[in-house]
N, C-alpha and C positions, 0 to 999 in steps of 0.2 A: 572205407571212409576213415580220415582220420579221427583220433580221436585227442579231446580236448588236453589228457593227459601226455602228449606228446607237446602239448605249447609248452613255453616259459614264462605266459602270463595270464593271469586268472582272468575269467570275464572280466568282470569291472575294476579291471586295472585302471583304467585312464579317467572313473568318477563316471561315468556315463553304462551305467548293469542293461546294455540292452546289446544286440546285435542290428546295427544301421541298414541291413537286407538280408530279411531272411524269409519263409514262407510259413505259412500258416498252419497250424496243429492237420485241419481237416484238410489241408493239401490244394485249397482253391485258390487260394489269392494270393501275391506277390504282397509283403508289408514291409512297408520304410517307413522310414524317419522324413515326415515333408519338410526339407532342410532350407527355402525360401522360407521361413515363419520363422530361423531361429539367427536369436537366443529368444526373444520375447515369447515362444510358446513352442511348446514340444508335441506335436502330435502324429499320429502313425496314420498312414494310410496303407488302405488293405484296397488292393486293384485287383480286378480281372479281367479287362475288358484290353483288348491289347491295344488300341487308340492312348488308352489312358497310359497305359506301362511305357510308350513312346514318349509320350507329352512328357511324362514325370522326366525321364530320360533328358528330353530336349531340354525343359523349363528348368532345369537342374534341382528338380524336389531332392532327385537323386542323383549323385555325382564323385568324383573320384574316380581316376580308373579303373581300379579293382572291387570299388562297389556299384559301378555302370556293369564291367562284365557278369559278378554274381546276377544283380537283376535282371540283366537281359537272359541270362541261364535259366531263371526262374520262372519269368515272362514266357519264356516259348516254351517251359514243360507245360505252362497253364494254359498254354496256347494248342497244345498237343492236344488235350484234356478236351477242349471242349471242339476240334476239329473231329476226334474220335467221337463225340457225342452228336455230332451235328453227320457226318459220314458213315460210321459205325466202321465194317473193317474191309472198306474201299481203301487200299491200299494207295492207290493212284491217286487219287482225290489227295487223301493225306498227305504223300510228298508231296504236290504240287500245293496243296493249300502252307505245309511247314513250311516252303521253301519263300513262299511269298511273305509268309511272318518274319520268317529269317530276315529276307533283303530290306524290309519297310521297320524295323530294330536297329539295323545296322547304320540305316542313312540317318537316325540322329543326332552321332555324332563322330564326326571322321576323322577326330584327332587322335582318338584317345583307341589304342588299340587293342585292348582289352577289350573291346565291345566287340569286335569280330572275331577274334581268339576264341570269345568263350561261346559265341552261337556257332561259328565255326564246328568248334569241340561239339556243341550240341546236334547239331545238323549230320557229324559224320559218325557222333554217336547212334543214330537213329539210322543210318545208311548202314552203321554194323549191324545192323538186327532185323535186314529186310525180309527174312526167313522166318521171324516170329510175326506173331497177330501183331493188329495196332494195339490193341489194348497192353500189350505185354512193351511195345517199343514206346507206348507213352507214360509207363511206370518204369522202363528204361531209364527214359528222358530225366525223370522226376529223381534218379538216383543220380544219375552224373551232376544234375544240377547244383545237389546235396553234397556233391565229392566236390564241387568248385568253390562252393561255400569252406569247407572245408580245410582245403588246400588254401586258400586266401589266410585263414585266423592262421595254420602254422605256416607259413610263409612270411606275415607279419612278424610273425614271433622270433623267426629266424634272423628276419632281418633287424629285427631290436639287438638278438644278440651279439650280430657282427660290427652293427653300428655303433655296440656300447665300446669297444676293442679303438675307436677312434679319437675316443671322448676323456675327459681329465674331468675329477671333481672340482667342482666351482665354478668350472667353464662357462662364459657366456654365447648363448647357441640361437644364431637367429636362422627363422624360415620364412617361405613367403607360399602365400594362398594356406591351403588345410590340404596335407600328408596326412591326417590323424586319424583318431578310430571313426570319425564322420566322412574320409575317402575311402574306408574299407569294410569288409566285417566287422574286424575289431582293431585294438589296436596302433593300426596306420601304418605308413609306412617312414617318413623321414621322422613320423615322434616316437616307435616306436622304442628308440634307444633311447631317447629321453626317460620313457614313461619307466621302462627298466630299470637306468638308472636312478632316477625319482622315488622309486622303489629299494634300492642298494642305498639310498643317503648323499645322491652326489650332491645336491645343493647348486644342479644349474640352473642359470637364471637366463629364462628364453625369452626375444625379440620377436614378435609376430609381426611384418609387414600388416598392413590393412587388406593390401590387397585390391584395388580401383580395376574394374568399374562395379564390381559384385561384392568384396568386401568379404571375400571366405576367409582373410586373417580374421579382421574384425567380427563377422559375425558367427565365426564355427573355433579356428582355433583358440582364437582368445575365450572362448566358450567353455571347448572340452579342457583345456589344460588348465584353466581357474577352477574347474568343478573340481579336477583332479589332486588339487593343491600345489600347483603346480607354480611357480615363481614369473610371472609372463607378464611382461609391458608390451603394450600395442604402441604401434607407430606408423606414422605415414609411410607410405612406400618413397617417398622423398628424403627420408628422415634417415634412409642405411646408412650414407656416407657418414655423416656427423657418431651415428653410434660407433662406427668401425673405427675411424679418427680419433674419437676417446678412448679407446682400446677395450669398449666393454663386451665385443663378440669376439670371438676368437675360433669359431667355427660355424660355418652355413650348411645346412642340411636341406633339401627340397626334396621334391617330391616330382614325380613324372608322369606323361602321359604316352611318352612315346620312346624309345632309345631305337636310334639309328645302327648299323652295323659297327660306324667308325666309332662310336660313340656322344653323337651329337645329339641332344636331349630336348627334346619339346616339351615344355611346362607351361603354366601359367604366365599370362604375360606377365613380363614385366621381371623373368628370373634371371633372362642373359643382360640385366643390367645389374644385377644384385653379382652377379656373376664378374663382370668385368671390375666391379668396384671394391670382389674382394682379392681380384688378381690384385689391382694396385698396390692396398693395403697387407697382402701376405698374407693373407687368412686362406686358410684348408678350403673350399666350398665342394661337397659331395651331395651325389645325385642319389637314392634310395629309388632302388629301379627291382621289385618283382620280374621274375626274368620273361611272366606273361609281356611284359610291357615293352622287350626288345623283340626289334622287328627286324630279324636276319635279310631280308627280302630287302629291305630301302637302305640302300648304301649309305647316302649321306643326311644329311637334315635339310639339305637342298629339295629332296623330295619328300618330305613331309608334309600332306596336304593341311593345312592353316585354318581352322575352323571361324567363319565371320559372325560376329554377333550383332542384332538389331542397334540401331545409333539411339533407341531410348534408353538401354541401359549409360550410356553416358550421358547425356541429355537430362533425361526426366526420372530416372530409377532413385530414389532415396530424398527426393526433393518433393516440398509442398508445389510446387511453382516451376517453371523449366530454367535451367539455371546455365542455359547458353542460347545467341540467337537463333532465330528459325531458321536464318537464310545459311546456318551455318554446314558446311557438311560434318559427317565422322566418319573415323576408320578406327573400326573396334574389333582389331583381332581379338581373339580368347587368348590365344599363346603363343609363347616367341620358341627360338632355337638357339642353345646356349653351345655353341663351339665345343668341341672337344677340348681343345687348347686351356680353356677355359676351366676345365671339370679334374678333380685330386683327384677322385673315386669315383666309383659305380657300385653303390650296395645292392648285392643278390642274397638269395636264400642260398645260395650256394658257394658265397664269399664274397670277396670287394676285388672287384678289375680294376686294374690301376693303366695310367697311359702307357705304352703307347696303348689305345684301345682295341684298333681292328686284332689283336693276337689277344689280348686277355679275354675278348668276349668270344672267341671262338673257343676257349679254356674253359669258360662259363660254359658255353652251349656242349662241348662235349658230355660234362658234369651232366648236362640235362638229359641228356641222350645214354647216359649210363642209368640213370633214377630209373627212366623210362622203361 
């Protein structure tokens, strides 16, 4: 396991002394940060039940890519735990009962590929060890779970320091949705160059989109990076163009859910227009992409399956009163697909891909294959 002296940034780097998923001293329960409650209240929930660790999943208590995959790592050691309790060391029973936890984890949410990556990783951890007890492959379990937490804080960390390598003091740095230490362990992933240099004296001054129809600018980033002290005005997601035309951004950082082969990025809606409007304007815009989160397998963003969300979150979510007609319909993707064309960089823990992308990400994935 890694260890914390290998980061570049101390736990409560980003103002926020917690880790957003992690598990519990006596090893039972999956504990997050219920992130639908905030900024207005901060409270942790401690799950065990795996109905509940889904829900939290789907409902977004928890969310991020790379803090979807930790939890779901987490969720199925504790799911281990109690299949070994419930079977003892009916080995048959076990795979077939993990394998069904594995699939009913995974269908929560299909964008974000980290969720399968890391039950994946879990599931063929527990297929290495079919020669030990269960008891022994369910404290397996509970180790790799701990090596993905792990790999996450320095992966973050890495990526803060390659991201700062892009950055100029003063800079104005807008993002859109929450990269930050509430999408990951710690840290984040598109603030993590921020919080670094935040830390070094750069004196950036970040634009948080809001974010519509859930509001993770407004309700998380503009969160952690004000605790942080961090320099952050919120803004409508309407409002990019006008800041970019007064010349107050000068670099866009975002964050990912998915990277295609070519380099085509699925994030939060609403990024391949932040995207196109800083093509116009000549500004930099880079994607901060953990290399969990490229998916060698889906060629282009073309097949990138599009995750749909309930028409109440536009409708009725943040409103006393419904605040469009009945007769009306919606279409609420969760997230768009920003062109390659479109994208300056690709931040990894193992460097920044630059276009063209199908060659630089294949440069990357070697890098991965040498770690390995």
């Amino acid at each position: 396991m890694l260890s914390e002296e290998k980061t570049g940034l101390p736990k409560g780097n980003s103002g926020l002394d917690f880790d957003t998923v992690d598990i519990s001293s006596d090893g039972r329960y999956l504990v997050i940060i219920d992130q639908t409650l905030l900024p207005g209240k901060v409270e942790f929930l401690h799950l065990d039940k795996l109905e509940d660790m889904r829900e939290a999943i789907y409902l977004l208590k928890v969310r991020g890519a790379p803090a979807i995959g930790v939890a779901a790592a987490i969720g199925l050691y504790i799911e281990a735990s109690h299949i070994y309790e419930n079977y003892g060391e009916d080995k048959t029973a076990f795979f077939s009962e993990l394998k069904k936890a594995k699939l009913y984890l995974e269908a929560a949410r299909p964008t974000a590929v980290n969720l399968k990556w890391a039950l994946d990783r879990m599931y063929a951890c527990a297929e290495s060890m079919k020669e030990s007890s269960v008891q022994d492959i369910a404290q397996g379990l509970k180790e790799e779970a701990l090596r993905i937490k792990a790999e996450d804080i320095h992966v973050c960390s890495k990526l803060g320091e390659y991201g700062l390598t892009l950055l100029k003091k003063g800079q104005g740095i807008l993002t859109h949705c929450n990269a930050g230490h509430l999408a990951t362990v710690r840290y984040g992933t598109a603030t993590a160059p921020i919080y670094l240099g935040h830390r070094q004296g750069y004196g950036f001054k970040v634009f948080a989109d809001e974010t519509r129809p859930l509001l993770q600018g407004a309700r998380l980033t503009a969160f952690e990076l004000s605790e942080a002290g961090i320099d952050v005005t919120l803004i409508c997601d309407n409002m990019v163009s006008s800041v970019m035309q007064k010349g107050w951004v000068q670099t866009v950082i975002t964050g990912c859910d998915r990277v295609a082969a070519n380099g085509d990025a699925a994030n939060k809606i609403g990024t391949s227009g932040v995207a196109v409007i800083a093509k116009h304007y000549g500004i930099p815009f880079y994607i901060a992409a953990p290399t969990s989160t490229i998916d060698f397998e889906t060629e282009t963003g073309e097949d990138i399956i599009i995750e749909e969300r309930p028409w109440e979150e536009v409708k009725n979510m943040w409103y006393e009163r419904p605040m469009a007609p009945e007769k009306a319909s919606v279409y609420n993707p969760a997230f768009d697909v920003t062109d390659n064309s479109l994208i300056s960089g690709i931040i990894t823990e193992y460097g920044i891909a630059y276009p063209p992308f199908g060659e630089s990400l294949k440069e990357i994935k070697k890098k991965m294959e040498i770690k390995l």
